[in-house]
C-alpha positions as CSV (number, residue, x, y, z in Angstrom):
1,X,0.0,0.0,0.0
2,X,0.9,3.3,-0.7
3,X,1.8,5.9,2.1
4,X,-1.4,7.6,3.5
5,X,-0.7,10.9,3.5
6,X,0.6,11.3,0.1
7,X,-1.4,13.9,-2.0
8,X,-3.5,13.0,-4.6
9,X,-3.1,13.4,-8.4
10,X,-5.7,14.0,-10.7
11,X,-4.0,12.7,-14.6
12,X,-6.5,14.8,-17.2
13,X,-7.0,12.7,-20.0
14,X,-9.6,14.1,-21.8
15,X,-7.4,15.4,-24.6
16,X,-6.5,11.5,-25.6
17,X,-9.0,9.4,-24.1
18,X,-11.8,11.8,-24.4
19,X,-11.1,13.0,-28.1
20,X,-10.0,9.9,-29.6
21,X,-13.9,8.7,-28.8
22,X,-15.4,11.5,-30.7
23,X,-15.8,11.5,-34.2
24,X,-15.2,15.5,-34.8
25,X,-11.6,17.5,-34.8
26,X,-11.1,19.8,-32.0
27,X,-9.0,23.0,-33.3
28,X,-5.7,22.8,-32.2
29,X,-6.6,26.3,-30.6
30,X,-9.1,24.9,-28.3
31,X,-6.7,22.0,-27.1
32,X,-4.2,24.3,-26.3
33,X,-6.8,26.3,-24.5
34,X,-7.9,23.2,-22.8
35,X,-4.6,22.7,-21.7
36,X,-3.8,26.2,-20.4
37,X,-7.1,26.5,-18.3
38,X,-6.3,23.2,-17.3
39,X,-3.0,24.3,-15.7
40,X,-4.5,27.3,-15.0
41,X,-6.9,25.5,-12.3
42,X,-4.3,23.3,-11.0
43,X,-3.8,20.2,-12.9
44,X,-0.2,19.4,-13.2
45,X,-0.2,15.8,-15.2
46,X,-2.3,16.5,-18.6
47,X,-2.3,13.6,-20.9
48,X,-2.1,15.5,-24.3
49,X,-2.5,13.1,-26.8
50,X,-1.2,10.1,-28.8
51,X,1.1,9.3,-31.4
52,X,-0.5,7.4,-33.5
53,X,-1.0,7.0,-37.2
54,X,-3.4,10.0,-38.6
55,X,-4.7,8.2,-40.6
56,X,-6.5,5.8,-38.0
57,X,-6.7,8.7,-35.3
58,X,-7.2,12.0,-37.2
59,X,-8.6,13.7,-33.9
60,X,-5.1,13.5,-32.2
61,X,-2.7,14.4,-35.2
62,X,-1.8,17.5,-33.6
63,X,-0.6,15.6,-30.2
64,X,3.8,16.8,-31.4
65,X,2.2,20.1,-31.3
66,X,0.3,19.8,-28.0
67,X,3.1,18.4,-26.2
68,X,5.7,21.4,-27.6
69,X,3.3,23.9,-25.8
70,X,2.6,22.0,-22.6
71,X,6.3,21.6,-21.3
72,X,6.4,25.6,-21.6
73,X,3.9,25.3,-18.6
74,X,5.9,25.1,-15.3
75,X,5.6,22.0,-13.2
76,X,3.3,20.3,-16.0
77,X,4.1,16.3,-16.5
78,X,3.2,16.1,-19.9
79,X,2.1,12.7,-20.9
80,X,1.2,10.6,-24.5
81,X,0.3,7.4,-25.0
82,X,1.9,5.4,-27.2
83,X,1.0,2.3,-29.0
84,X,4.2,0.7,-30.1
85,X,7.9,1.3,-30.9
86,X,7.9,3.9,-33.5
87,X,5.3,6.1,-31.5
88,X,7.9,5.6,-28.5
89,X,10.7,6.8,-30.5
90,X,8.2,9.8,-31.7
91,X,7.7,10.9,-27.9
92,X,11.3,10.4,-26.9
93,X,12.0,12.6,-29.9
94,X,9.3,15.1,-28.4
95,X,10.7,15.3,-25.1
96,X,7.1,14.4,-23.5
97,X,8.3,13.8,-19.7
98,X,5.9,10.2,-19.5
99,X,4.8,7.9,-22.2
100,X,1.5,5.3,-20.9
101,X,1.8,2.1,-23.0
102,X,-1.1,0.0,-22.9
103,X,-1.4,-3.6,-22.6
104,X,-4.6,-5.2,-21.8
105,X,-5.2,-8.0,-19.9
106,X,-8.0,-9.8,-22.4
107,X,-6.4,-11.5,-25.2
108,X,-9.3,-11.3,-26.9
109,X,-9.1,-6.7,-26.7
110,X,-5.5,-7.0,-26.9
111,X,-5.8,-8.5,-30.8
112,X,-8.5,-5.9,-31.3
113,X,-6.7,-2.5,-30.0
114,X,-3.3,-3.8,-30.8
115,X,-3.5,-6.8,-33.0
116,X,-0.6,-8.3,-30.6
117,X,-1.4,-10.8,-28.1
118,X,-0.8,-9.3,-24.1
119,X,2.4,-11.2,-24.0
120,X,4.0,-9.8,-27.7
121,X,2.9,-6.9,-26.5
122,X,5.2,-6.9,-23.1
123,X,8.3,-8.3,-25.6
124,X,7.3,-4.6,-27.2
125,X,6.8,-3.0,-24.0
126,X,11.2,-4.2,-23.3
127,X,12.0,-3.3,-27.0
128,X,10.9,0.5,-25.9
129,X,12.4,0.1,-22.7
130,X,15.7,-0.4,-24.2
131,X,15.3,2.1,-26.8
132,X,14.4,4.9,-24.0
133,X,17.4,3.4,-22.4
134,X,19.6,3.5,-25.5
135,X,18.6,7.5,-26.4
136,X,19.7,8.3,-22.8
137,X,16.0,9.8,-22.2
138,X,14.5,10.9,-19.1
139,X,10.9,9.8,-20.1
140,X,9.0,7.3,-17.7
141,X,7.8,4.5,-18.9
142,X,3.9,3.9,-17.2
143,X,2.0,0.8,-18.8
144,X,-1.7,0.5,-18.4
145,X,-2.9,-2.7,-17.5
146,X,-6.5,-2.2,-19.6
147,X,-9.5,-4.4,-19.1
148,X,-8.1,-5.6,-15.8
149,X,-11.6,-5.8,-14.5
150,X,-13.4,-7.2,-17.6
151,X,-13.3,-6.9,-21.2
152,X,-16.9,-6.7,-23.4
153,X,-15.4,-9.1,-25.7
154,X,-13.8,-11.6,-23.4
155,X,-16.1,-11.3,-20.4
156,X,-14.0,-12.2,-17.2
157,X,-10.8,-11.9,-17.0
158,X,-8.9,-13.8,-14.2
159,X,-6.9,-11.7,-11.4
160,X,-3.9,-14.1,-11.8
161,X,-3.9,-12.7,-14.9
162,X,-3.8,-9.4,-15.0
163,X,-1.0,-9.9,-11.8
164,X,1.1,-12.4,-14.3
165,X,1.0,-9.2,-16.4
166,X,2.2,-6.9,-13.5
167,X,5.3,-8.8,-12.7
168,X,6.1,-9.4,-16.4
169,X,6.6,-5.8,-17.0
170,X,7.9,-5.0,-13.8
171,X,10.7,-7.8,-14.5
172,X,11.2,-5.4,-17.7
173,X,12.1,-2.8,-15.2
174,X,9.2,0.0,-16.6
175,X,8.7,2.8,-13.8
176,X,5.3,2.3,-13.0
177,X,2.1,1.1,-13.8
178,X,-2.1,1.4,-13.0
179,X,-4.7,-0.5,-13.5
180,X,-7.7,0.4,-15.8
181,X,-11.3,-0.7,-15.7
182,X,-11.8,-0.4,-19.4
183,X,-15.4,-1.2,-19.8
184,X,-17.1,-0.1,-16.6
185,X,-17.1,-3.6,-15.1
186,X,-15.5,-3.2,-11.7
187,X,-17.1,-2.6,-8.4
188,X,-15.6,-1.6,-5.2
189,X,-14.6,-4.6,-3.7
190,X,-13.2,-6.0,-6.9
191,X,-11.5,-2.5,-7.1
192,X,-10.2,-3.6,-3.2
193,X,-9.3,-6.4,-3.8
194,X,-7.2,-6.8,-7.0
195,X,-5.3,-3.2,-6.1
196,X,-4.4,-5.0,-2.6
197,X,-2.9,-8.1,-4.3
198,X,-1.2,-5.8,-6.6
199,X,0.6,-3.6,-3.9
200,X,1.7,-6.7,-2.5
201,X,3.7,-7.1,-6.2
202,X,4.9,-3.8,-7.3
203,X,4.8,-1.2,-4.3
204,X,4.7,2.2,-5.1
205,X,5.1,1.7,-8.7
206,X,1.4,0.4,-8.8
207,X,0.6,4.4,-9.1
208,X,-2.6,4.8,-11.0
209,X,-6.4,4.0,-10.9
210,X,-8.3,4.2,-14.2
211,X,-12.2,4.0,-14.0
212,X,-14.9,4.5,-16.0
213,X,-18.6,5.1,-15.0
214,X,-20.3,3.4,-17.8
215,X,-22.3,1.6,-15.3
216,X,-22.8,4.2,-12.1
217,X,-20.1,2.8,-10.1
218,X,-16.8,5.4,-11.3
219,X,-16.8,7.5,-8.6
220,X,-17.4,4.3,-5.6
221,X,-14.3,2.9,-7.3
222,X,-12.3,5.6,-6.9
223,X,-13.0,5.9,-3.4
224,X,-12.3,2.1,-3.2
225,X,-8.9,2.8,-4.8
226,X,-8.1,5.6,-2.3
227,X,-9.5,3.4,0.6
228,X,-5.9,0.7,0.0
229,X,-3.7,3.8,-1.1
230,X,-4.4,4.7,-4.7
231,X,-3.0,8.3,-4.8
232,X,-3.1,9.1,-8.3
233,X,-6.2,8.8,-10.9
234,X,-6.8,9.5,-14.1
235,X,-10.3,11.6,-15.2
236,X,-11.5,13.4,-18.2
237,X,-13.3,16.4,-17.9
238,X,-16.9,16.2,-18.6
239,X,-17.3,12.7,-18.2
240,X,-16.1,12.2,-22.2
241,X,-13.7,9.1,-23.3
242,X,-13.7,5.4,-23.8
243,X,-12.2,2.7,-26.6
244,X,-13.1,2.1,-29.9
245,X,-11.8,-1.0,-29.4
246,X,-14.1,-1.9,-26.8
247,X,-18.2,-1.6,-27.3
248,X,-20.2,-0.1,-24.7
249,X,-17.7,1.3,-23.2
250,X,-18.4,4.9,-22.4
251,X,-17.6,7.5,-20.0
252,X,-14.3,8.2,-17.8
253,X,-14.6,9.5,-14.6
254,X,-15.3,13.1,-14.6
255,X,-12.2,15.4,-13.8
256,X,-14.5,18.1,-12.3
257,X,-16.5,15.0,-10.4
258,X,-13.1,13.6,-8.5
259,X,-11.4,16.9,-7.9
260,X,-15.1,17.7,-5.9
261,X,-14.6,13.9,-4.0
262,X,-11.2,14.9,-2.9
263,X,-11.8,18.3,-1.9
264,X,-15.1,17.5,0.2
265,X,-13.0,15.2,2.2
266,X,-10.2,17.5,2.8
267,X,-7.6,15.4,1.0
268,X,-4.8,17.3,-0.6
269,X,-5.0,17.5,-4.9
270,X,-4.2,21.7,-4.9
271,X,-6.9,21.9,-7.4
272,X,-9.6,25.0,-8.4
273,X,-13.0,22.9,-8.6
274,X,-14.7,26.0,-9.6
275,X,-12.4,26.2,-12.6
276,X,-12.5,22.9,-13.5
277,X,-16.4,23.5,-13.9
278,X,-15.6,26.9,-15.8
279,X,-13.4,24.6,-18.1
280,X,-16.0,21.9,-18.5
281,X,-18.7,25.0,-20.2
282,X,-16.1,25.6,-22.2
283,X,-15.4,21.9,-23.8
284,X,-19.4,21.3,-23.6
285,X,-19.3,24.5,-25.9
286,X,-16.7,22.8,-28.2
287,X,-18.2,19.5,-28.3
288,X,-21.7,20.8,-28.6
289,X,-23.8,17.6,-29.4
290,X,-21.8,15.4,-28.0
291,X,-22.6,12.9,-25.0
292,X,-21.6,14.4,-21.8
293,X,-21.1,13.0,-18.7
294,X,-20.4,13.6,-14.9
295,X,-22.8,15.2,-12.0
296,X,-21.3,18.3,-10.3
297,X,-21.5,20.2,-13.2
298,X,-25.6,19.9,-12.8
299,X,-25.5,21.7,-9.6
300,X,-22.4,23.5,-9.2
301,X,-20.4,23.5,-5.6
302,X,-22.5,24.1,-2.5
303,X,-23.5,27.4,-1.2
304,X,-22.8,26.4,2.5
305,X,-19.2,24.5,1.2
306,X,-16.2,26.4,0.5
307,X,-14.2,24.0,-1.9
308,X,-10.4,23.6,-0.8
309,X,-7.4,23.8,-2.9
């Protein structure tokens, strides 16, 4: 387990996992206006984007520029996800401070998102290990353990599993790794239960819950995660996000939602909830038509609650 008093970190995804779920282009303008604000209310991880081809993720072709004008922002981690080898070797190039490599616990997703089974995918996962290595680059290396709750194509998938896959890259030597509930599938006590197993593995470097709300339990699973000493989350603000790769599976966590959990308990996250909701109008403007997700946004913070930083 993690140390209790650490702070929590609130990872804004929206501009990867949010954007790479919606059909329409966001002007480059906006996302860097996303990103500003976002800093601007106190996030200081923003994942930015993704290098992947354009041609199957036109929404993020921009992600080179994106990352050039977060790391002018001070104390921003700036973070892409990469798929592969030659989008590693595109964000070492970029000087992005953290690349998230995926790897997904269901065979069955893994040959659908990555058309590599979850093992040739952790032989990839050393290969950019070694090239990071090799180009003497300070990036961190954070692989996301996807569909470690469930997978809509699959159905289960085993615990011993998804722990198999822990030590495997761990025995790689990446930096750090989180779990993901993909799909929505995971309640509280399965959030309990397979994060206490994996402290018991990896430490500290288990460093990152990743929930959606597609079935009304986000925000009870990110309380379970805090419960055993998950420190660090990502969100997405306004609810938006999910994988093409996996049906049915819609809606991250909102940003604005979490940052409210923490600061109604009093736990440390140094983040403006009011801004985050003044950021939120702003993407629903964007994204007008769009599903939307998340609650706070319905009735704003309470009158008789001042929200802390």
């Amino acid at each position: 387990m993690t140390a209790p008093n650490r702070p929590v970190v609130i990872r804004e995804v929206g501009l990867r996992d949010g954007l790479q779920s919606i059909a329409r282009t966001l002007p480059t303008a906006h996302k860097l206006a996303w990103i500003r604000d976002a800093h601007a209310a106190g996030l200081r991880e923003i994942e930015v984007g993704s290098y992947v081809p354009p041609r199957l993720l036109p929404q993020l072709a921009d992600t080179a520029e994106l990352v050039a004008y977060a790391k002018t922002l001070p104390g921003l981690v700036v973070s892409v996800l990469v798929p592969n080898l030659k989008g590693a070797q595109r964000a070492i190039e970029s000087g992005a401070h953290s690349m998230l490599l995926p790897l997904s616990a269901s065979r069955a997703h893994s040959l659908a998102n990555l058309r590599k089974t979850p093992d040739e995918v952790v032989a990839e996962i050393a290969a950019i290990r070694a090239e990071r290595d090799a180009a003497g680059s300070s990036c961190l290396l954070e692989v996301g353990i996807s569909t470690a709750f469930g997978c809509t194509i699959r159905g289960r998938v085993e615990p011993d599993e998804v722990l198999r896959l822990l030590r495997a890259v761990l025995d790689i030597g990446v930096d750090r790794v989180g779990l993901a509930d993909t799909v929505g599938f995971a309640d509280p006590k399965a959030v309990r239960d397979l994060f206490e197993r994996g402290f018991a593995i990896a430490g500290d470097k288990l460093a990152c819950g990743h929930f959606h709300d597609t079935r009304g339990l986000g925000m009870a699973n990110v309380f379970a995660a805090w419960q055993v000493g998950v420190r660090r989350f990502d969100a997405c603000l306004a609810g938006i996000g999910g994988c093409p790769h996996a049906p049915g599976a819609s809606g991250n966590v909102a940003t604005e939602d979490v940052a409210w959990l923490f600061a109604s308990m009093g736990e440390p996250a140094g983040l403006d909830v009011g801004a985050l909701l003044a950021l939120r109008a702003r993407v629903a403007q964007w994204l007008e038509g769009e599903t939307l997700h998340g609650t706070l946004w319905r009735t704003g913070l309470p009158k008789t609650m001042r929200a802390p930083a």
